[in-house]
N, C-alpha and C positions, 0 to 999 in steps of 0.2 A: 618303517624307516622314512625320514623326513626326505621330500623331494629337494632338488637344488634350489627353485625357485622358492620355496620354503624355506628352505635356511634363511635367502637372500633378504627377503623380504624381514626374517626374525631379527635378522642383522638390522637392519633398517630402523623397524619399526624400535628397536631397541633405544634409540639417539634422541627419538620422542617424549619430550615431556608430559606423558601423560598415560593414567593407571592403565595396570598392567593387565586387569580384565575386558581392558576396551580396546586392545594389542593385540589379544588372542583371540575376539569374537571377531575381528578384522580379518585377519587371516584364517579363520575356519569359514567366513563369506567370502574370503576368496578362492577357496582349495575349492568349494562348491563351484563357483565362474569360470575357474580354468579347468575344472575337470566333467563338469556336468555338461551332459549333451545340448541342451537347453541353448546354453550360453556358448556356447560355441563360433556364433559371429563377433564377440566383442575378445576372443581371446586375442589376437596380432594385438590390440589395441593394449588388452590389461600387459601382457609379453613386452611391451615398448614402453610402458611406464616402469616396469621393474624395471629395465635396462638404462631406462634413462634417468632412475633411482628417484622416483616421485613419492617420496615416502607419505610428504603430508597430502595429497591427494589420493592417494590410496587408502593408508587411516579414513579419510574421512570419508570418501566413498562408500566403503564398507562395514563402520565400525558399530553401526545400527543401524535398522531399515527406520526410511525415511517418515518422522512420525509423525501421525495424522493430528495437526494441529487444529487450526483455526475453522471448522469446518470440509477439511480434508487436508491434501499433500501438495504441498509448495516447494521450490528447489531447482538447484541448476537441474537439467537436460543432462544424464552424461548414463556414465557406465559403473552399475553397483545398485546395494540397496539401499541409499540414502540419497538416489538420483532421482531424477522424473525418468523414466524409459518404460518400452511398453511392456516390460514383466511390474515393474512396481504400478503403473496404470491398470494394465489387467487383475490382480492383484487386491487394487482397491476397489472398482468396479465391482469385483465376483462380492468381498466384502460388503458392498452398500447391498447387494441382490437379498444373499443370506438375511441382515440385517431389517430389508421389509419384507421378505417370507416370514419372520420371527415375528415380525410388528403385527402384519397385517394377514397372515395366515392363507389361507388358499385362493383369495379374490382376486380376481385380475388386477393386473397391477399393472402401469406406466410412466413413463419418466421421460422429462424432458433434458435434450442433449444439447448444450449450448460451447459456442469454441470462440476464440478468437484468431488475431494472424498471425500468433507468431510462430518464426521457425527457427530450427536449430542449426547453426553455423558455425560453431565453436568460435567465438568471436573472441576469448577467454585464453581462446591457445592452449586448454590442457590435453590436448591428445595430438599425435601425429599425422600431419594432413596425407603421408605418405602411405601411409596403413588405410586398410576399408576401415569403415567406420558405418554401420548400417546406420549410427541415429541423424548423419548428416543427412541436412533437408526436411527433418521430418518436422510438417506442421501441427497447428493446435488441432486443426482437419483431421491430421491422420490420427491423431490418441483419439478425437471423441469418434471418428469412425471405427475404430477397434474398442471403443466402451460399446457404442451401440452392436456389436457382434457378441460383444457378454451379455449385455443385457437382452439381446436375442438369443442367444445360444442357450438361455434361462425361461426362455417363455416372456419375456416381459414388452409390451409394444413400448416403439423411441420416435417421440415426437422430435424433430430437429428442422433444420432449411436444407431444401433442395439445390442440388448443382456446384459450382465451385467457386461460385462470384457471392454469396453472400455470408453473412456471418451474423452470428448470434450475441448480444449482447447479454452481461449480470440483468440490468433493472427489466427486459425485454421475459427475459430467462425464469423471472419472482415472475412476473403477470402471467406467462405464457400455462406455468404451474397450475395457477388458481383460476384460471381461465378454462384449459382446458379438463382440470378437477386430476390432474395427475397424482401419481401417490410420491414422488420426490424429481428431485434432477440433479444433474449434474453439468459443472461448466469446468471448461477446460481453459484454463487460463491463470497465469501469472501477476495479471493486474498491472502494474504500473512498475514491476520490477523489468532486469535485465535482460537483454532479449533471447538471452542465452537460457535461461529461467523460465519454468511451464508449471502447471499442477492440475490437482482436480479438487475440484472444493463442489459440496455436496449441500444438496436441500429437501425440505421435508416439503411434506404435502401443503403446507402452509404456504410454503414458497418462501419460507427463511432457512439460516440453516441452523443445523440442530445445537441444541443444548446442554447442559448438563443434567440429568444422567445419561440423554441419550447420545451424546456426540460420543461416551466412553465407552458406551454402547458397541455402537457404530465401529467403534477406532479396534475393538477386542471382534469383530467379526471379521475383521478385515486379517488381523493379524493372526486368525488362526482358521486361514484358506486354505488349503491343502492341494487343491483340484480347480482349474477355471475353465467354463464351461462356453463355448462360442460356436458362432453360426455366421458363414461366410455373409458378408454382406448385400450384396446381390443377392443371395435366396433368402436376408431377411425381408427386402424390399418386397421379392415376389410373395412373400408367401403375407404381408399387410401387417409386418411385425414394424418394420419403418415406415415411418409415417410423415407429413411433411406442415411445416408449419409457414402457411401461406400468406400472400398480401389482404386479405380479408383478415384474418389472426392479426395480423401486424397493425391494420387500420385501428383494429380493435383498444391496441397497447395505445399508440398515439392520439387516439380519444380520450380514450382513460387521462392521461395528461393534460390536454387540450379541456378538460373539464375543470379542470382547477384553476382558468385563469378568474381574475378577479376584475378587472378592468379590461373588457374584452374590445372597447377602441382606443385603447394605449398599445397603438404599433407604432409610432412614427422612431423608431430606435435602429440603426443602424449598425448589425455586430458581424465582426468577424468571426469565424469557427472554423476552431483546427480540431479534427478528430485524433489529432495523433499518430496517423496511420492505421487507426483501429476503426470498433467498433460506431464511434459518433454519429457517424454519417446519416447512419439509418432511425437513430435516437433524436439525440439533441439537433439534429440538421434536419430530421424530419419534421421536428413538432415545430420548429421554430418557422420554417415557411409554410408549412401550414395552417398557423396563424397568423400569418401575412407579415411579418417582418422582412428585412430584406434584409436578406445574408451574404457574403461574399465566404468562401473557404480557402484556405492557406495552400496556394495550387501544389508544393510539394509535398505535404500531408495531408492530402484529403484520398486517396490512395491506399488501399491498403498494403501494408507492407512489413510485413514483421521484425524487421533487423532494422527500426527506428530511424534510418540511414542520417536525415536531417531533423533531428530532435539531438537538442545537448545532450552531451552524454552516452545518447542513446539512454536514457533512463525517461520515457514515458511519462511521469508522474505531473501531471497539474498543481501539486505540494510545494515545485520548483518553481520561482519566478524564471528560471533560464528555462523550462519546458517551453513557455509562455515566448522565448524571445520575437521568435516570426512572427504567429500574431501578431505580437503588440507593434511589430515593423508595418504588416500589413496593413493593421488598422493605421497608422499612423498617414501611409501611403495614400489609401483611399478615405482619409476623414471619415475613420467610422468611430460610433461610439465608444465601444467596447470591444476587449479581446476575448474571447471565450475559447477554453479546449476542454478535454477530457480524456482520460487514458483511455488503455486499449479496450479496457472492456465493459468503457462509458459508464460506469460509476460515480466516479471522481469530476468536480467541478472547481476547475480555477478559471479568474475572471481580473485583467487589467480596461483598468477604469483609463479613459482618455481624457485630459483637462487640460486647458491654458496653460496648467501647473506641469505640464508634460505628465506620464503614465502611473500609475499607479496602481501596482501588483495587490490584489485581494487576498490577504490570510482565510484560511479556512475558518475560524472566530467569526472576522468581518463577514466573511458572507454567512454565515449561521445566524449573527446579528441583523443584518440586514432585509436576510426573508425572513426572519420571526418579526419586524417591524412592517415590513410591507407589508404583509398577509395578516396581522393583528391589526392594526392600524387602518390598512385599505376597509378591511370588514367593519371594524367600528365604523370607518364615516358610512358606511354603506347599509351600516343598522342589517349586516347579514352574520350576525355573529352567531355560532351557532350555539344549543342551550349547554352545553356544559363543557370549553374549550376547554381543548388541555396542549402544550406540545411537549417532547421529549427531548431529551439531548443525555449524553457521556457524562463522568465524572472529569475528565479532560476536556469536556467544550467550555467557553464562554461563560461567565455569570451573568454577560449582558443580557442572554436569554433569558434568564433568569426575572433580570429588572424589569426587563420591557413585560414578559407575560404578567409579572405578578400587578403592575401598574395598572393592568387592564381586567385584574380580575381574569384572568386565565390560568389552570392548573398547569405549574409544569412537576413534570417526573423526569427527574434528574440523577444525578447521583449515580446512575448504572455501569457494570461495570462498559470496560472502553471494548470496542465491536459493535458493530451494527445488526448481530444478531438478539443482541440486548435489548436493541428496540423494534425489533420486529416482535419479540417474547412480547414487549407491552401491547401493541396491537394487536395480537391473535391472542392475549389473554381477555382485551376490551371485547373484542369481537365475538370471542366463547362466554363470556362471565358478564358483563356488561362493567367490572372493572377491572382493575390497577392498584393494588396496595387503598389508597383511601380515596383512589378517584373515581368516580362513578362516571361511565362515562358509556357513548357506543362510538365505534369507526367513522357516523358520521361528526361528530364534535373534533376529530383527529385536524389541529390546524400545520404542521412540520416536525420533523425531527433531524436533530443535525448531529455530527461527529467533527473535532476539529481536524481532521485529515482531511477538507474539504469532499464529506460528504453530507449529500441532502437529500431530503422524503418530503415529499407534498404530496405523495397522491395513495391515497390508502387500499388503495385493489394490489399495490406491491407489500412485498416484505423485506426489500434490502434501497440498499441507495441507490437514487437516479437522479442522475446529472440533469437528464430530459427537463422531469417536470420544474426542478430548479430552474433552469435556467430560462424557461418562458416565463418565472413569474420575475426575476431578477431586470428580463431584458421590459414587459409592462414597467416596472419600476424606475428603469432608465428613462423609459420614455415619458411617464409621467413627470418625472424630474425634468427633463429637459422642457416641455411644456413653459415650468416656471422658470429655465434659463441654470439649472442646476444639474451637478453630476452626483453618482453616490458619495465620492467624496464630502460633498458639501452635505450630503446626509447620515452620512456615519459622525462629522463633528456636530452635528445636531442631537445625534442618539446619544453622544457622551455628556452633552449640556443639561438634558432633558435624564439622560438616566444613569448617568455616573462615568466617569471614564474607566476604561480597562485594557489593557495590552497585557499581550502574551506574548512566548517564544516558546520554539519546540528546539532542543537540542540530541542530536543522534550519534550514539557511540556505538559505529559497526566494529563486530568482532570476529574473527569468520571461523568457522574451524571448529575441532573440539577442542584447541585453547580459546577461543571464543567464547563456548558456550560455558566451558569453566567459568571461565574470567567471569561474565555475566551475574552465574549464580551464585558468585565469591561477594559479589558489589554489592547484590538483593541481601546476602546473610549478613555483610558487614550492618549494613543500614539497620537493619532488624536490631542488631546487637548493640549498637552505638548509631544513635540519632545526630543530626547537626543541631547542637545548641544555638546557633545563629546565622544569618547568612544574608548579608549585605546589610549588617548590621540593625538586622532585625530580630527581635529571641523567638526562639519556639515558645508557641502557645500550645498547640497539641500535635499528636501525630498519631495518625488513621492507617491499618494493618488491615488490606483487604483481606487474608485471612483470619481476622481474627472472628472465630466461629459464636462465640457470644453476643458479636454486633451484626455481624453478617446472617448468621444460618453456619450450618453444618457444611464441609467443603462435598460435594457432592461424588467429585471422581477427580480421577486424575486431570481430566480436561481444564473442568471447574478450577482446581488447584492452578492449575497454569494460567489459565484465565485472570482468576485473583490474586495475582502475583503483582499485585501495586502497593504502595506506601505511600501516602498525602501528609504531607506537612501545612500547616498553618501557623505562621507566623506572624509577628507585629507588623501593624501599618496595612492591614488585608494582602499581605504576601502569600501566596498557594506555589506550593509545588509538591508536584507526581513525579513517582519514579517507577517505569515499568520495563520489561523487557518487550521488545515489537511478541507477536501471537504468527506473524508469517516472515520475518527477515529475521538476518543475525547481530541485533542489534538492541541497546538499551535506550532507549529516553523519557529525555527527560522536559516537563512540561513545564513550565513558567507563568503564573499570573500575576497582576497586579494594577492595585486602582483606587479609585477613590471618587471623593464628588469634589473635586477640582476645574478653576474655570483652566484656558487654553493655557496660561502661563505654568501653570501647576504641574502640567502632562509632562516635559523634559525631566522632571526629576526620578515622577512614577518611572518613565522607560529607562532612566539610568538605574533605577532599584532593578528593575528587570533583567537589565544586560547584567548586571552585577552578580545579583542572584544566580542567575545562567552560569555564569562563568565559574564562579565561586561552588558551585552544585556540580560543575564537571569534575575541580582539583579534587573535593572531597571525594566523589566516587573512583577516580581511578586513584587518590590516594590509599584507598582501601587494598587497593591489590599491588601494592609499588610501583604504579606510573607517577610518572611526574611529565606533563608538555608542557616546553615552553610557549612561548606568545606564539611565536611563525608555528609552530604547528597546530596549535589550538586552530588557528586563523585560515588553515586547510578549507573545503569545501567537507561538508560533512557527507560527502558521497564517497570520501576515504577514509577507510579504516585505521585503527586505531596502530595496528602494527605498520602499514606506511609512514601512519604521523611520526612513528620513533625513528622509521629508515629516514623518513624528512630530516628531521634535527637532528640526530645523529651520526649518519653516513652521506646522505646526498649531497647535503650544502658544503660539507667540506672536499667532498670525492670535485662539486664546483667549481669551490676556488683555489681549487689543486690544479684544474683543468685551464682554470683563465690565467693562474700563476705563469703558464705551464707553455700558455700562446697557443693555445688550439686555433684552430684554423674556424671559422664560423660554418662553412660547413659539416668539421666533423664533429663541433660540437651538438647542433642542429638534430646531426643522426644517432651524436650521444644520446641528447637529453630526452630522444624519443622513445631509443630501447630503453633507456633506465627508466624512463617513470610509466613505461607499459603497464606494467601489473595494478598501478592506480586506477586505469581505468582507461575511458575515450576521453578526449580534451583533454589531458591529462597536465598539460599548461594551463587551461582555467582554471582546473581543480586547485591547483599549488601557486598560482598568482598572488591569494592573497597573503600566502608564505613568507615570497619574495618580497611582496611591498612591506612585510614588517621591518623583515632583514636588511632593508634600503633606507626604511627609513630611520632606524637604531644604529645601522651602520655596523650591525652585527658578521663578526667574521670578516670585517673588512671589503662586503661585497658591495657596499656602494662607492667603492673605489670602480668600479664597474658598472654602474648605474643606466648608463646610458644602450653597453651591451645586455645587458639583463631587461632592459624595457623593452626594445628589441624581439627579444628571444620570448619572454612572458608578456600576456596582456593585464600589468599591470596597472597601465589605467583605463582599460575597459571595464 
């Protein structure tokens, strides 16, 4: 006989758009949460979502456990098995254990444990601050301190940092691996998403993380745990099971970097560095004055602090020229060169450039372009080139790469799929094989490898991206530049004279939910089924099906599959565009290229093919599924979802000028417009600014009969 909270929720779940066997694996993971002993601290919690009739938060909590994507499990913090918490953490952990028992049989085995700061505050608002709540507070600290109790409670020794004031960086985390000759690791961290959002993403002995077949591997050991096994952490310490990764270790990493420079008295460059609240500090703030640069840091992030407090958004990411704001304040303040940050877990490099011309925010392309011309370029005049160069980059990075290496007689291996563990594959296949599909090469010829998500590799003892080594050879670069009275500005319109010009855009359609992930995989089969015969009035020339298994290989697993889940168009005029779904967010984008060998005059038309293409590449995919946005919400920040943008145009702006019809008072509109666009996000005004200025300026809905209160209230010309 069905319980009452069963029905309640059947009732619920029922009003749900969506299939009915993903309704009923919901609720048989929840009848487990509220009756299983186990889960017994999150019951008041899941008890107050029924009551307070949270249907689509419970669906989605529940309706699958959280899958091991991109090298492991990303996701809000919360309560279920498609959450980060420590049953789905232990869980994956006991998984990776089994996993190298299989691999590597009865040999002792060790693993390195890396975290970053964030912690869990429900910043999101989906649970009741009234109710316990065990996951409130809990840091990246506490899941990788309860991974290293699995991975003790298994026999296996966990190298990690000592005490409570330090923190483990991703590129720290690839060295510390191959350094210390581990057999994988694990890092606990989110990356550059929301700070409500945590995971564990997993690495092999190489110090990348795994692949296909073995990440399906990995993903199918994990999901068929039964039993996890742990050992308090205090008796793992005693007993020499935890182990501690020290400042000698660390020196070790910052060498490794410090090796790479090319021009080793090109300091005279002056950079600001914001770590973000994260991990930086110890990375890119260490190598940089260690090399004698003078750095100043962004006094209210250089701190760690995991709820981003003063970063827009709260959304961490270097991807964002608004990550960047302070910096480029700071820098501006104390006349430094350049702004430099990095997410939490110092991967990610973004960099605004300082000029006469005021700021100028760096795309992930420019700086990909940038250090493959400094480091090809620097070597050549230096006659230190080495015998058989190669660098790598994405099927979504830059073809400037591409120009610049081939101009110099350097291999590039390109074309891979988007991940950075793609090109870690290429260097531990050099490093084992002495090649790479037709390059023959070894790790030392290895000159960069970039992603356009503003990630970069200069130093070949890693397997993933480091902001680090980037960014000391960027800041040499500035400084030689300044030398002759130039900023990189002045040499990125060099590199487009000299090797073609190119611009891109990245545009992002977050979906969240499992109408989300529908929506998603509805866009990817449209596409497949029916291609854009043209698009900003350019025709298709071909279109490229990552999996199509005759061009590619054989799909290897399910990972793989997901992985190869992109479509490349080429079109007239050198027009590229990629269509993929993110591998760790809930979101689709899409990539934009465009170029040509055009002098300075020629480049406004390329970036209007570009903007065009962009825009024209959104309608046609969410035409696919029956979206249609107008202008004001297209013009959103893409840090909001795809279902805001409809509450946008649809219900906010007129619920608006019903309110301003209507003579609200400016305070209670103030505390209106705060609760209603809550659910958008933090800044929730910047996000929808540029909404308003469409709206103001089309004079659409008659809201610039109010122009003056709406400037007011939105920073619209901020």
């Amino acid at each position: 006989m069905k319980s009452q909270w069963e029905k309640e929720i059947e009732a619920g779940f029922a009003d749900l758009d969506v299939p009915a066997q993903l309704r009923a694996g919901a609720i048989e993971h929840l009848r487990i949460w509220l009756e299983g002993a186990a889960f017994a601290p999150y019951r008041s919690q899941l008890a107050g979502l029924i009551e307070r009739r949270q249907w689509n938060v419970l669906l989605d909590s529940f309706y699958r456990v959280i899958p091991f994507g991109t090298g492991g499990r990303r996701g809000p913090v919360g309560i279920g098995i498609n959450r980060i918490n420590p049953y789905t953490v232990a869980t994956a952990v006991q998984g990776h254990v089994d996993y190298l028992r299989k691999r590597q049989g009865g040999e002792p085995l060790s693993v390195v444990v890396a975290f970053d700061c964030r912690i869990f505050k429900d910043l999101r608002g989906c649970y009741d601050p009234s109710l316990p709540n065990p996951l409130i507070g809990m840091r990246s600290r506490d899941f990788a301190r309860l991974a290293a109790e699995v991975y003790a409670g298994n026999g296996i020794i966990v190298w990690t940092v000592p005490g409570d004031d330090l923190l483990l960086s991703t590129p720290e985390l690839s060295f510390a691996i191959r350094h210390l000759g581990a057999s994988g690791g694990l890092n606990i961290s989110a990356s550059h998403n929301h700070p409500d959002d945590n995971g564990t993403k997993f690495y092999t002995e190489y110090g990348g993380q795994p692949i296909a077949p073995h990440d399906e591997e990995m993903a199918e050991a994990v999901q068929a745990v039964q039993q996890v096994r742990e050992m308090p952490f205090e008796r793992a310490v005693q007993q020499n099971l935890v182990r501690w990764w020290g400042p000698s270790e660390h020196e070790a990493y910052l060498d490794a970097s410090l090796a790479r420079s090319i021009v080793r008295d090109a300091r005279d460059a002056f950079i600001v560095y914001s770590p973000l609240n994260g991990t930086g500090r110890r990375t890119v703030y260490d190598v940089l004055v260690k090399a004698g640069f003078r750095v100043a840091l962004v006094p209210s992030q250089a701190d760690y602090d995991g709820e981003f407090p003063d970063v827009k958004y709260r959304i961490p990411n270097p991807e964002l020229p608004e990550a960047l704001e302070m910096a480029a304040a700071e820098a501006r303040r104390l006349g430094a060169d350049a702004a430099f940050a990095t997410d939490p877990d110092a991967d990610r490099l973004g960099v605004v450039v300082s000029s006469a011309q005021g700021d100028r925010f760096l795309t992930g392309n420019e700086i990909a372009a940038l250090l493959t011309a400094s480091i090809i370029e620097g070597r050549v005049l230096r006659n230190e080139m080495p015998a058989h160069p190669f660098v790598v980059k994405t099927c979504v990075t830059t073809e400037l790469m591409t120009a610049i290496a081939r101009a110099h007689g350097v291999a590039m291996i390109g074309e891979l799929s988007v991940g950075f563990k793609y090109i870690a594959e290429v260097l531990e296949a050099v490093d084992r094989t002495g090649r790479y599909g037709d390059v023959t090469a070894t790790c030392d010829d290895f000159l960069c490898a970039a992603e356009e998500s503003h990630g970069v590799l200069v130093t070949p003892e890693l397997r993933d991206k480091d902001a680090a080594g980037g960014a000391l050879l960027l800041a040499e670069y500035i400084a030689r530049l300044k030398r002759e009275g130039k900023t990189l500005q002045d040499e990125l319109d060099r590199l487009y004279d000299r090797y073609g010009y190119v611009t891109q855009g990245v545009y992002s359609l977050i979906m969240e939910g499992v109408t989300g992930l529908q929506r998603i995989d509805a866009m990817m089969a449209a596409l497949r089924q029916k291609q854009p015969s043209a698009i900003a009035g350019c025709g298709l020339e071909r279109a490229v099906d990552y999996w199509d298994e005759c061009v590619y290989g054989p799909i290897k697993s399910g990972t793989d599959r997901a992985s190869r889940n992109v479509m490349t168009f080429y079109f007239e005029h050198g027009l590229k565009v990629t269509v993929r779904p993110s591998g760790t967010e809930p979101k689709l984008k899409i990539y934009v290229e465009a170029g040509g060998t055009v002098g300075a005059e020629g480049r406004p038309e390329i970036n209007r093919r570009a903007a065009d293409a962009t825009r024209q590449m959104v309608d046609y995919l969410l035409d696919t599924i029956g979206v249609r946005l107008p202008g004001q919400a297209l013009a959103l920040s893409q840090l909001v979802s795809v279902e805001n943008r409809i509450d946008f145009a649809t219900r906010f702006l007129g619920e608006l000028r019903a309110r301003l019809d209507d003579g609200i008072t400016a305070s209670a509109l103030d505390r209106w417009i705060d609760t209603r666009l809550a659910a958008y996000g933090k800044d929730s005004r910047f996000l929808v600014a540029p909404g308003i200025c469409v709206c103001l300026e089309s004079g659409l809905l008659g809201l610039d009969r109010y122009g003056g209160v709406l400037r007011a209230l939105f920073p619209v010309d901020r």
